[in-house]
N, C-alpha and C positions, 0 to 999 in steps of 0.2 A: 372629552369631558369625564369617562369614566377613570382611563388613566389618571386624568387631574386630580380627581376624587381619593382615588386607589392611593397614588403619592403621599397626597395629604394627611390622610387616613393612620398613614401608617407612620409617617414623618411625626402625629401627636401622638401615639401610641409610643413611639421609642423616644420621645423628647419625654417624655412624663414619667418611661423607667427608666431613662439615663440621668435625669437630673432629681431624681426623688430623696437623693439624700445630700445636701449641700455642705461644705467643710463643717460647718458652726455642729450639726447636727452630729455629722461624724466627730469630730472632734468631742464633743459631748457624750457619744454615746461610749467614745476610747475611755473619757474619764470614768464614767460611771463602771464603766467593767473592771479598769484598773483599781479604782476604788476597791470593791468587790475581792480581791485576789485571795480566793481561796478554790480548793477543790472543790468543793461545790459550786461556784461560778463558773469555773473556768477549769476545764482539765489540763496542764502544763504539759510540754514534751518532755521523755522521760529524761532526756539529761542537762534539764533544769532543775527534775527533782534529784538526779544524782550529784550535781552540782551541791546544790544542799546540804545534802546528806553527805559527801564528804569534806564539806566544810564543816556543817557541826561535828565530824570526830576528829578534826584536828587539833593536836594539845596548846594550850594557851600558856604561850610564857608571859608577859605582862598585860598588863591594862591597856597601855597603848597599842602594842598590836595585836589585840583581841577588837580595840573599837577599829583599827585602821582596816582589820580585814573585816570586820564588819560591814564596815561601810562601802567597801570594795565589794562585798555578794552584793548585797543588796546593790547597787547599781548593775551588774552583771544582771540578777535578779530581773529588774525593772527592763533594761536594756532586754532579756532574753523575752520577759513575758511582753513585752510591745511586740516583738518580732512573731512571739507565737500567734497571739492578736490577730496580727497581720496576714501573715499565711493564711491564719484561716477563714478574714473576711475575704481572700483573693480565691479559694479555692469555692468558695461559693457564687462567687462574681464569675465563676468561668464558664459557667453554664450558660451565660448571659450572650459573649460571643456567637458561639454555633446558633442561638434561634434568630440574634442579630442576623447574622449573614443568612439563611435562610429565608427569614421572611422578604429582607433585600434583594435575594438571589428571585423569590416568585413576581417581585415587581418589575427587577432587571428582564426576567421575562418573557412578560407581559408586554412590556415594552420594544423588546426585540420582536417578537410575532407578530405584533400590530404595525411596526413600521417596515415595510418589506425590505427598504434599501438599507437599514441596519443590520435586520436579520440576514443580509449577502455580506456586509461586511466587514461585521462584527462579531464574532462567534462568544457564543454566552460564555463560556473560563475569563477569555480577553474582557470582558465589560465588568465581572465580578472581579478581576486584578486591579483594574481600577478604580471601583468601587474602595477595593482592602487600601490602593495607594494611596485614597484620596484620607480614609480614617486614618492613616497612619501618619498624615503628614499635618492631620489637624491636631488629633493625640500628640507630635511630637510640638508641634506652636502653642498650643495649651497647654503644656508642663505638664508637671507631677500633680494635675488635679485627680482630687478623691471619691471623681466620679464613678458611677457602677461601669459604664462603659470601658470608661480608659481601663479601669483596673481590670478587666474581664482581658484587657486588648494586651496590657502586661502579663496577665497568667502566661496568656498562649503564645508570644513573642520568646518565654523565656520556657517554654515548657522541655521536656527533655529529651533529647533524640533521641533514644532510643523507643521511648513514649512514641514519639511524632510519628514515627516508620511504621510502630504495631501498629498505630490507629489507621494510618490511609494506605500503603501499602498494599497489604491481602486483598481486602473488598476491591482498590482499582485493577490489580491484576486478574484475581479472579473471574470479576465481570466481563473482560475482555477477552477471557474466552470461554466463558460458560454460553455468550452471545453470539459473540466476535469470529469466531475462529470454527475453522470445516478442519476437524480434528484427521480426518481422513488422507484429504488433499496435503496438509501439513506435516503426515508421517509421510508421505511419497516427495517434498521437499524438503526434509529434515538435513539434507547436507549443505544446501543451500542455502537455510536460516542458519545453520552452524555456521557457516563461514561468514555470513550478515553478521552474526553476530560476534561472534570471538575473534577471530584474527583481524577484523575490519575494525571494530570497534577500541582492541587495542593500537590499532595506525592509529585511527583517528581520534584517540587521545593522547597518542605521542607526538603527533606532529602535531596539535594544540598547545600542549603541554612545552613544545620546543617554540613555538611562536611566540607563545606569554612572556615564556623566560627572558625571550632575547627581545622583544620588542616592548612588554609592557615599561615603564620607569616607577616602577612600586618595587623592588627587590625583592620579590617572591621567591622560597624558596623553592626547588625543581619538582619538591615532593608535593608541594599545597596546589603546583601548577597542572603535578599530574594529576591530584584530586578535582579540581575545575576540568581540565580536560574530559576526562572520567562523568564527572556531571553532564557535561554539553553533549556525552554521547548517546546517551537515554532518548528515545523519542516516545511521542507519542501519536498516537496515530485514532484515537477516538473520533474526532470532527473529516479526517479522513475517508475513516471506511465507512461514515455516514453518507460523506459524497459519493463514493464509489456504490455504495449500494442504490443511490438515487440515477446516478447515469448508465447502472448496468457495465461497469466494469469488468471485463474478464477474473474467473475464481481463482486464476492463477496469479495474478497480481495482486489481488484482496489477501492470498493465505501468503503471495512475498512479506506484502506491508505489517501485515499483523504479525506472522512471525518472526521478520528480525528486530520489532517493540517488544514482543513478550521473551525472547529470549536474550538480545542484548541489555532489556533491565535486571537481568540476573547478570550478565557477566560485567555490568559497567559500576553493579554493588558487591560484587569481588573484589574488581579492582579498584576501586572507591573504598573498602574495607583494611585491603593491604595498604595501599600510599597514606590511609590516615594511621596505621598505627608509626609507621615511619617518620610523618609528619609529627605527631603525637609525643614522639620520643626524641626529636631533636628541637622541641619547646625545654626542653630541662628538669621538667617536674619527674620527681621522683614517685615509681608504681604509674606512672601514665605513659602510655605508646610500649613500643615494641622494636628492637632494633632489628631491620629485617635484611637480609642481603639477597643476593641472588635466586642462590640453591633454595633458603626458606620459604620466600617469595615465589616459586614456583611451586613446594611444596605444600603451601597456605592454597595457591590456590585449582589445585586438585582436590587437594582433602575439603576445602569451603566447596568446591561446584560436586564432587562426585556425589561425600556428603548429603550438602541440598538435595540431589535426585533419589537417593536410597532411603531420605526421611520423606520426603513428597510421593514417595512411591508408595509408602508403608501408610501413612496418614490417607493416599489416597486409596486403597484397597481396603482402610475401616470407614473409609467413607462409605463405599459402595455396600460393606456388610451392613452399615446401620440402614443406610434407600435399602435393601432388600428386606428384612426383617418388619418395614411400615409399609407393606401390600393393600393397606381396604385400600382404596382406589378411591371409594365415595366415601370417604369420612372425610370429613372437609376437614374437622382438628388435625386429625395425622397428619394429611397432606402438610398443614405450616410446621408441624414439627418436622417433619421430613426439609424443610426448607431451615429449620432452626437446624438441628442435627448439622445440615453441611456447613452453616454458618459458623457455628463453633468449632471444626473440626478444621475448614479451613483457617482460622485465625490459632487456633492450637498447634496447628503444624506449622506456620509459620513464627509461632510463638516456640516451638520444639527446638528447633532446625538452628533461630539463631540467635537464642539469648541461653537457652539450656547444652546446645552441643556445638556452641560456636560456630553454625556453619552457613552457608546462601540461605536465610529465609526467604527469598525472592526465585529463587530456581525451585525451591520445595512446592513455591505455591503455583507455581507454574506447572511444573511435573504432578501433582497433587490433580489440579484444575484439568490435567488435558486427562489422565486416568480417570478423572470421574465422568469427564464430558465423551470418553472413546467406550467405556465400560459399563457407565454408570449412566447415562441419557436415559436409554431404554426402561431403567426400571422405576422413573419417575412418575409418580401419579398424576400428578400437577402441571405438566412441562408451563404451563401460561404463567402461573404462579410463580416457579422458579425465574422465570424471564422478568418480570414486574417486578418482582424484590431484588434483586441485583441489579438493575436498572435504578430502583428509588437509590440502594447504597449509593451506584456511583454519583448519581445525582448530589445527593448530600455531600459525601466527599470531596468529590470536585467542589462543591460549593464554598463550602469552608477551605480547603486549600485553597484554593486557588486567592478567595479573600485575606487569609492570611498572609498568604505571600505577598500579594499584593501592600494589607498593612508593614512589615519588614520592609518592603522598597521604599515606600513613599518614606517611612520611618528614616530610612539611609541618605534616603536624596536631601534632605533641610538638616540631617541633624549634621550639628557642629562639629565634631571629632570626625565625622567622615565625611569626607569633601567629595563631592562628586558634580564638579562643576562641567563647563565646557569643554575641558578634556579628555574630560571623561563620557562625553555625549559624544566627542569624536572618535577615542579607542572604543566605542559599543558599536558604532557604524563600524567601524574597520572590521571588529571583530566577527558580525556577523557576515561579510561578504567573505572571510578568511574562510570562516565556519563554512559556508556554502561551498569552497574553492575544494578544500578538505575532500569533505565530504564528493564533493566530484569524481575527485584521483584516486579515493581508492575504490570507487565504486566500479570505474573502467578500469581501476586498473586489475581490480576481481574480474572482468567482465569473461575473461577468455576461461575461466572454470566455470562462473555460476551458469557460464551459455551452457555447457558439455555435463553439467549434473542435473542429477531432481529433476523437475518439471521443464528448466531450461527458464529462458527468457528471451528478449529481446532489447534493443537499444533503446527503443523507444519507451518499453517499460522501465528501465534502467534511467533514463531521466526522469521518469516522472517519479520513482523511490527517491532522486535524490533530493528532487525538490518538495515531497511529501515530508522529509524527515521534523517534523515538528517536534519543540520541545515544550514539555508540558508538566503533566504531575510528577513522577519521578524524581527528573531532577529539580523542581523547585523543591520537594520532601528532602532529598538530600542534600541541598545547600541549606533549607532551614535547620538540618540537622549537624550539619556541620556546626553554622553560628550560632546554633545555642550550645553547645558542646565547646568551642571555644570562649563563649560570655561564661559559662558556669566553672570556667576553670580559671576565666579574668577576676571572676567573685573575689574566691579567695584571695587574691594579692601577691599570690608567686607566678603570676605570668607578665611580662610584659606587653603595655596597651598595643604597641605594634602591633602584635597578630589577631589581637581583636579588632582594629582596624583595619587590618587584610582581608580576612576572612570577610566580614559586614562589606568593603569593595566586592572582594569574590561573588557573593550574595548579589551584589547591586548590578553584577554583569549578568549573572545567571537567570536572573528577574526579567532583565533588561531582554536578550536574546530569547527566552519565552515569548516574552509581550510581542516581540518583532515577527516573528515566525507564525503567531497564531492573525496577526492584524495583515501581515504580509503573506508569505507563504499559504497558509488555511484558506483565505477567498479567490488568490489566484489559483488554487488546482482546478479547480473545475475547466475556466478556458482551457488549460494547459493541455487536462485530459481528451478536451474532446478537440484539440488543436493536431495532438499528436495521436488521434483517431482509435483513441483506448477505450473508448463509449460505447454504446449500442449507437446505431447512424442515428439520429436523429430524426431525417425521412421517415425510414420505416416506424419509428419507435408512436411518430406522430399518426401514422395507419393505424398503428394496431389504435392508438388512442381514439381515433375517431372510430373507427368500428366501435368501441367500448361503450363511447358515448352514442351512438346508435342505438345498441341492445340493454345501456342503461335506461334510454326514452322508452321504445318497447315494455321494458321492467313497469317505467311508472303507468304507462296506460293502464298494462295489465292491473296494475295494481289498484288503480282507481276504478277500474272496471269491478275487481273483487270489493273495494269499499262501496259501490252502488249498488251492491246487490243485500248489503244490509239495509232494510227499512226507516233505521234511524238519517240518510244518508237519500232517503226518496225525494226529497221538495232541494237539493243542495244547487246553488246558481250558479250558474258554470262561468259568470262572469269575475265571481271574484278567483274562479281557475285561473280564468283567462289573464287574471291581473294581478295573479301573486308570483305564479308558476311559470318561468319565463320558460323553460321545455317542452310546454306545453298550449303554451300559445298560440301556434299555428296549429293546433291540433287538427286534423280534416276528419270527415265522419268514413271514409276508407279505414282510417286506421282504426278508428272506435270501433266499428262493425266486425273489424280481424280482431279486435282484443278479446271482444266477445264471443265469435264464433271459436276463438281456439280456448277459449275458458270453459263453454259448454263441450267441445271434445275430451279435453281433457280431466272433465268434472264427472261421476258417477250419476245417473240418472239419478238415484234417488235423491243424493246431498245435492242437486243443482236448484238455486236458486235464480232466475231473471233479476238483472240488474234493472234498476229504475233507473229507464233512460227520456222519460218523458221531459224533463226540461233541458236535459243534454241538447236533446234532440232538437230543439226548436232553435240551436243556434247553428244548425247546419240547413235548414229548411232553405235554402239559397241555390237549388241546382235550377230552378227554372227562371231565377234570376229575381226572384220576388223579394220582398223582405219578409225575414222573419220576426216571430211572435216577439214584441218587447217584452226586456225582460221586467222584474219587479221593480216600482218605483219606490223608492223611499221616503217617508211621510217627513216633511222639513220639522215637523215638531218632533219634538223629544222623547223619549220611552216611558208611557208610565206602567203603574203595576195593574192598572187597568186594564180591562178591553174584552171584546167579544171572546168568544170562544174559537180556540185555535184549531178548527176541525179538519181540515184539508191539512195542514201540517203535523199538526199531532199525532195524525192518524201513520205517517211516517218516521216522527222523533222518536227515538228512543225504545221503538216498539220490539217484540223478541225475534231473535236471528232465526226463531222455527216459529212461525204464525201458527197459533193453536186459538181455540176458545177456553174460555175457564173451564170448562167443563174436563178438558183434556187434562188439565192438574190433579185434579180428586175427581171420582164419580159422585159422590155427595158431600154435604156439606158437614164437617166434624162434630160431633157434640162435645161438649165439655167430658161428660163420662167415656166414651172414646176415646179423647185426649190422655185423662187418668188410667185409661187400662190398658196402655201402651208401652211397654217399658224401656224399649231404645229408642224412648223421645230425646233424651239430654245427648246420647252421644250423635243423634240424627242431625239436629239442631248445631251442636259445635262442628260436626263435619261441614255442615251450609256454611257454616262460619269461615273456616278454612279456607273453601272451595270460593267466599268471596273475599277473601285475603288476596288470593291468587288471581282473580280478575281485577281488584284493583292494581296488582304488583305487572299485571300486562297492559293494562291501559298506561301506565309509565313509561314503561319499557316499550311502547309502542307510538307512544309520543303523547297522547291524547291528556297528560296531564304529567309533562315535563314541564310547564312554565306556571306550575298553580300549584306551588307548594303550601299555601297557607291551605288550600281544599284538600289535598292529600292526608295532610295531617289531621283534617278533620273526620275523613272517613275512616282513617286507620282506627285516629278516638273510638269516633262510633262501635269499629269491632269488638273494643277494648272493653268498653261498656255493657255492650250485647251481651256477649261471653257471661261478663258478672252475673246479666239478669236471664241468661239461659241456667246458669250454676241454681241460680236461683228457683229452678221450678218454672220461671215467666215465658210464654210465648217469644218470638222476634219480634223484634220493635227497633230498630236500628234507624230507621227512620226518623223519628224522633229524636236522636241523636246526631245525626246529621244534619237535621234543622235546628240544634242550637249554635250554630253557627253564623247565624244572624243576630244572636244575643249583642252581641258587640259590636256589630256595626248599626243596630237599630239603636244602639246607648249613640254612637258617637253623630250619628241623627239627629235621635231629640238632643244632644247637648247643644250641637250648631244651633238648630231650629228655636230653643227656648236662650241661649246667650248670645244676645244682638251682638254685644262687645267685640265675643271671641269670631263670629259671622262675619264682620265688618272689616277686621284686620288681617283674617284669612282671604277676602273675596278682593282686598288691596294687595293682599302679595300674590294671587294667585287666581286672578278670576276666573267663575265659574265652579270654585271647588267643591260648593256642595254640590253641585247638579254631576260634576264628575262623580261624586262618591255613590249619589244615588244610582249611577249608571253601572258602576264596577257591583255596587249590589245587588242590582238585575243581572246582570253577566254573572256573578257568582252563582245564584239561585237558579240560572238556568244550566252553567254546567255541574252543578250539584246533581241537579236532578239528573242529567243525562248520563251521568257519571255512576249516580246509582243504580238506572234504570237498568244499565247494560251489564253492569256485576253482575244484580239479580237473575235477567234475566240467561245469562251466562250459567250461571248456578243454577239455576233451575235445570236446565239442557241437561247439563253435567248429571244433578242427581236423579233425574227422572232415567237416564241410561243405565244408571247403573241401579236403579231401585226394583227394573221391570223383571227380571230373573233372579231374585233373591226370596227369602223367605218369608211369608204372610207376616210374620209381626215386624220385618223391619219395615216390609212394603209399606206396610199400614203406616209407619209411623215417616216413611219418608211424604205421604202426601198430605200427612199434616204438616208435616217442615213446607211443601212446596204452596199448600195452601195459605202459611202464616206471610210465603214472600209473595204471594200472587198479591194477597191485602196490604203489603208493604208496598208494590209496584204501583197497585191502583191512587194511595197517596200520592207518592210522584209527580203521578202524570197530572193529577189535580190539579198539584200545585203549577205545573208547567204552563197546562192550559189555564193560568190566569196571565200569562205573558200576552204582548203583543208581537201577534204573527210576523211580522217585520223583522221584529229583535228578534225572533227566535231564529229565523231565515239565516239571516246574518251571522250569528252563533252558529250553529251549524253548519254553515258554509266555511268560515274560518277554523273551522274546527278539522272539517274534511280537509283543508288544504295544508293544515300545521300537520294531523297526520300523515296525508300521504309525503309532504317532505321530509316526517321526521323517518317513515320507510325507506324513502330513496339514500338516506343518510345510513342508513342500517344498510343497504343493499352495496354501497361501498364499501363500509367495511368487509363485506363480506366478499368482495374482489381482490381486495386484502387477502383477506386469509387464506382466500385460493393462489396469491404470485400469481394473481393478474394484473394487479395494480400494486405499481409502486407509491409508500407510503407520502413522499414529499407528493407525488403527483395527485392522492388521496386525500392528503390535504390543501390542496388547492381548487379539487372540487368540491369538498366537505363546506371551503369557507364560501364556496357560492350558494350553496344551499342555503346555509346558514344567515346569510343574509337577506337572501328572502324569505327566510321563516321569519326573522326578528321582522321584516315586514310584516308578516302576517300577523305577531304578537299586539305589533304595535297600528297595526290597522285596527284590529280587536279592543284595541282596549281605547280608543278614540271613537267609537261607534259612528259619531252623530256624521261631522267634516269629514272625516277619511272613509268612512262607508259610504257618500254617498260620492265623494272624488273616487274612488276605485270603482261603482258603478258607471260611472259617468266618462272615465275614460275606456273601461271594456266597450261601455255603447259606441264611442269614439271610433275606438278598433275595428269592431263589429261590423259599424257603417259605411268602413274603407273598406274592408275585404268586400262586402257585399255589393260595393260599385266597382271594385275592380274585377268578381266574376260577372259583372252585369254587363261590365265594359267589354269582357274576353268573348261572354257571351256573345254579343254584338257584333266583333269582329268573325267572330266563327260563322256568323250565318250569313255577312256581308261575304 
């Protein structure tokens, strides 16, 4: 339902900026600007105005050809300013693309993570290729409409190669191995990715390149085939070394894979760089290509690779001067500028290397990236930071390529000039089982060097490299670079359509064997891996994992043991434990009793508090086979705001984590002239302030008000306020500020309660709604209060510690700050104790069980971060968690039905274990 929502959602959001401006409008709006044509409307390109200007200083020999050329600018004129027009509604419209496919890209998803058997086998590139093929095929059946989309979809269709390469480029390579790659293990294989990648990767676009020629029936020149060739040899390996790091792959395989992706996409835009100026030059256009022969052709490409390495070396050694020079360590600003710095330096050297000194900007960024990550790791302040923003790039990057490309293919497959019918669906099958065939022979037939260098290999790893070799970003960046590169040179009129239709096939094959290798290839590695026993065993791997889940149960006892021992957490019914926390189910009192006894050893005499186990306890009261104490029953009527006094519970809600009497706050009681002859009351006062900043920023982060953001927000208010009326000279009063929080939900109250109308066709679509609202407004007002109670009383702790060994006049004035929150607490609880005990029961209970899940979720990641847990396996017990919290949210917020179905089936529980130890019983003494 949520997805449906999600879809929907967002399906009206880009229907309403894609169609916001209709031809009639557009059209319109061309006239009125054309109208307009002046420099003040409209700024012209300069040689429009030159155009102009040396028409006005041409000499007039008659009348007629003074009006004939006249009339010839001005059409020129009119013609040139429509077109400037034009560009510039399109370079506005292109910004429109990239949030397109991004926000597509978060629902694509969405959607893959929620549906398991998608997410094995459909890796999110392949789903957003389809996504871009699907726009491009509708963009190409809907014509030259004037919509914001299509024209967004024409910018970037037509954008410029050498544009397309600086923008995705750097950031994908880089990423791959600022994350990717054990820079260590990679210089002890550096012979081994050499030869992965240069002399293999030129086979295996020769013998491509020899296949097209003689088998394709297009007349491809030998040079556009070596360029396709060249393209197909690029892999990538991202959804890869995901897999591998999830099965525990050997490091020696993981630094093979990665490094002959990161260094055969440098040598396969080498030679992708030479065959195109060849290619370039036998189109016939004069100043475009390069005639290359042999000698120079070898020449081009030492000077392009050495090049590339001596600008990436030099770029990457003022990378590391700039990371060393931004030392604080704790300045959180420096830190992203230290992430900004490399951001710019890597896209600089790659912008150096190959549009200013013509050389590999892809081996710069490479050689660049392994210098900062061999040299430069260590002096990073941030290392999480750097990891998380190189991560977001590739994400983005990918996203939009991959949707772009995807738009180019679908764009190819319908449109009319290029056919790509059924014979062309059968040379894309041939082609990729060639592709694979390739790739085999010269992978064995390297096999007898890469066993005897480097780190060595095996055969068996040697299959799985050649079935891993996935093609990806790269080369679809340089087939889209290719075809706009050939369309911008078809503009003009001196090419013939021919090799605009070559290249756009080329495109449609290169598209084509992507798509295939990430839907095929990408989901079979994994069997393959662990078929050709390249994984961690499995057996063992499932040991260590149940051990894990062992000492993760242990974790949450402990941990509910340390939340019992706070007073707020004394009356909590262990049945909605029993029936939210499926780990803890079978809980027995052996274990409860070891949680405790190794809490109190490991706890200081003096900070140990006894956990409140008195109603724990009554549901283990079952050793002599008796039944134990039922637990609370739930009143079938409703909550109101009524009811006795909440004394046996109250006296545990919310109460302070150090049990003092008032008296223990101040020894007497402040006078107002006290107050006035105090003079670090205001900074006393904002420090309290602070100090409950920070306890509400850990009740968050602790889970206790992750799912209540509209209270969050209120308490933050409240501080917001306070502060103002501390500046102001006033006592704390924060409280009052967080009970305006009710203002708006007591309006939408009375307005049901006094408009029958609006009561009548609310309670037909949705019976019950007022009495739900009333219920969510109970629940508000009691986690309000508990939420406050426990700041304060946090605060309190905090500044009574540090106020006891300081100086008579701050002492003084911290125990008027402590006395002004002790009068703020006793509010509170007030209010609290107008609840009914029941409800408050129930809140509380629900509240213990969302936090101890939302710790045992924290205590994951935190296996994580030690590489004890791998993260797909962390995330598949994060999702178990997680849905018995959303139990619990949504147990919570249904009070009435689901509170007393979740006691009712504990009792259920409860009833069986206790006849079945009555039963064992029984049998033990027969």
């Amino acid at each position: 339902m949520r997805l449906l929502l999600a879809v929907v959602s967002a399906t009206a959001l880009f229907t309403l900026a894609v169609t916001g401006l209709e031809e009639e409008q557009h059209q319109e709006s061309l006239g009125s600007r054309r109208s307009n044509n002046d420099p003040a409307t409209f700024v012209l390109p300069a040689s429009i105005h030159h155009r102009r200007l040396s028409t006005s200083l041409e000499p007039i020999d008659d009348t007629e050809t003074n009006s004939n050329s006249s009339a010839a600018a001005d059409d020129d004129d009119t013609a040139a300013f429509d077109a400037a027009v034009q560009a510039e509604i399109r370079r506005t419209d292109a910004v429109l693309f990239p949030c397109f496919s991004i926000v597509i890209g978060v629902l694509v998803y969405y959607t893959l993570s929620r549906i398991p058997f998608l997410h094995q086998w459909l890796p999110y590139t392949a789903a957003m290729f389809v996504i871009g093929a699907m726009l491009g095929v509708g963009c190409t059946l809907t014509g030259n409409s004037t919509k914001r989309l299509n024209d967004a979809v024409q910018v970037w269709t037509n954008i410029d190669a050498e544009v397309l390469m600086l923008i995705f480029l750097p950031g994908l390579i880089y990423k791959e191995i600022a994350i990717g790659l054990n820079v260590y293990l990679f210089r002890a294989s550096i012979w081994q990715s050499f030869v992965f990648a240069f002399p293999m990767v030129l086979a295996g676009a020769s013998l491509t390149a020899v296949f097209v020629y003689y088998v394709f029936p297009y007349q491809w020149s030998f040079n556009l085939c070596m360029i396709f060739g060249s393209i197909l040899s690029a892999t990538d390996t991202v959804s890869v070394a995901a897999l591998m790091n999830e099965l525990g792959a050997s490091p020696r395989l993981k630094v093979h894979v990665s490094g002959e992706s990161l260094l055969n996409d440098g040598s396969v835009i080498v030679f992708y760089s030479i065959f195109t100026l060849r290619y370039l030059y036998e189109l016939g256009i004069e100043g475009v290509g390069e005639e290359v022969d042999f000698a120079l052709g070898v020449a081009l490409f030492f000077r392009k690779s050495l090049g590339g390495v001596a600008v990436g070396l030099a770029f990457g050694i003022g990378t590391i001067f700039l990371i060393s020079i931004l030392n604080h360590r704790f300045n959180q600003e420096e830190n992203v500028m230290e992430v900004a710095a490399m951001l710019g330096m890597i896209y600089a050297g790659y912008f150096v290397a190959d549009y200013v000194c013509e050389l590999s900007g892809v081996l710069a960024t490479v050689i660049q990236g392994i210098t900062i990550k061999f040299l430069g790791r260590a002096m990073m302040n941030d290392k999480r930071l750097l990891d998380d923003f190189w991560t977001l790039i590739e994400n983005l990057l990918n996203t939009v390529l991959f949707t772009l490309g995807g738009v180019v293919w679908g764009n190819i497959l319908v449109e009319q000039s290029t056919t790509f019918d059924a014979l062309e669906w059968g040379y894309l099958i041939l082609l990729y089982v060639v592709l694979t065939v390739i790739r085999a022979l010269i992978f064995f037939g390297a096999y007898p060097i890469t066993k005897n260098i480097g780190l060595g290999t095996c055969w068996r790893e040697t299959v799985f490299q050649i079935h891993a070799g996935l093609r990806g970003a790269v080369g679809i960046t340089l087939a889209l670079a290719l075809n706009a590169q050939i369309s911008h040179l078809g503009a003009t009129g001196n090419l013939d359509p021919i090799y605009i239709d070559q290249t756009r096939k080329a495109f449609g094959f290169v598209g084509g064997i992507a798509f295939m290798t990430l839907i095929i290839n990408a989901p079979t590695c994994k069997p393959l891996l662990i078929y050709l026993n390249l994984s961690e065993s499995s057996e063992t791997r499932d040991k260590i994992l149940n051990s894990f889940r062992t000492h993760f149960r242990k974790q949450a006892i402990a941990e509910m043991v340390e939340l019992l021992a706070q007073p707020r957490f004394k009356h909590v019914n262990f049945s909605f434990i029993e029936h939210h926390i499926s780990f803890l189910a079978d809980l027995t009192k052996p274990e409860l009793m070891e949680a405790v006894e190794r809490r109190k050893v490991t706890t200081l005499p003096s900070e140990y508090t006894p956990p409140h186990l008195g109603k724990i306890l009554q549901h283990f009261n079952d050793d002599d086979g008796e039944a134990a104490e039922a637990p609370l029953l739930f009143n079938n009527s409703m909550v109101s705001t009524t009811g006795g006094k909440f004394e046996p519970i109250i006296e545990g809600v919310m109460s302070a984590s150090l049990t003092r009497e008032p008296s223990d706050i101040s020894s007497q009681e402040m006078t107002p002239e006290d107050k006035e002859a105090c003079p670090n009351l205001f900074e006393c006062r904002s420090l309290f302030l602070d100090i409950l900043k920070s306890a509400y920023d850990m009740q968050v982060s602790e889970g206790e008000l992750v799912q209540r953001l509209f209270l969050t927000v209120a308490l933050e208010r409240s501080l917001d306020l306070a502060r103002d009326q501390v500046a102001n000279g006033q006592p704390l009063s924060d409280w009052n500020f967080v009970n305006s929080i009710d203002s708006s939900l007591v309006k939408v109250d009375r307005t049901l309660k006094h408009s029958r109308c609006i009561l009548s066709c609310l309670e037909r679509i949705r019976p019950g709604l007022r009495e739900q609202w009333k219920q969510a407004s109970f629940r508000l007002n009691i986690e309000r209060a508990m939420a406050f109670m426990a700041a304060h009383r946090y605060a309190q702790d905090f500044l009574k510690r540090d106020a006891e060994n300081v100086d008579p006049c701050l002492s003084k004035a911290a125990k008027i700050v402590l006395q002004e929150s002790e009068e703020e607490w006793l509010k509170a609880e007030m209010a609290l104790n107008q609840r009914n005990p029941a409800f408050v029961e129930r809140s509380v209970s629900h509240k213990f069980c969302s936090i101890l899940l939302h710790s045992s979720i924290i205590y994951i990641g935190t296996l994580v971060g030690q590489g004890l847990l791998r993260e797909q396996e962390a995330e598949h017990w994060v999702r178990e968690v997680e849905k018995e919290l959303d139990g619990v949210n949504k147990c919570h917020r249904g009070h009435g039905v689901r509170a007393r179905q979740c006691s009712n089936m504990s009792d259920m529980k409860r009833t069986e274990r206790m006849r079945q130890v009555s039963s064992m019983s029984d049998l033990l003494k027969s």
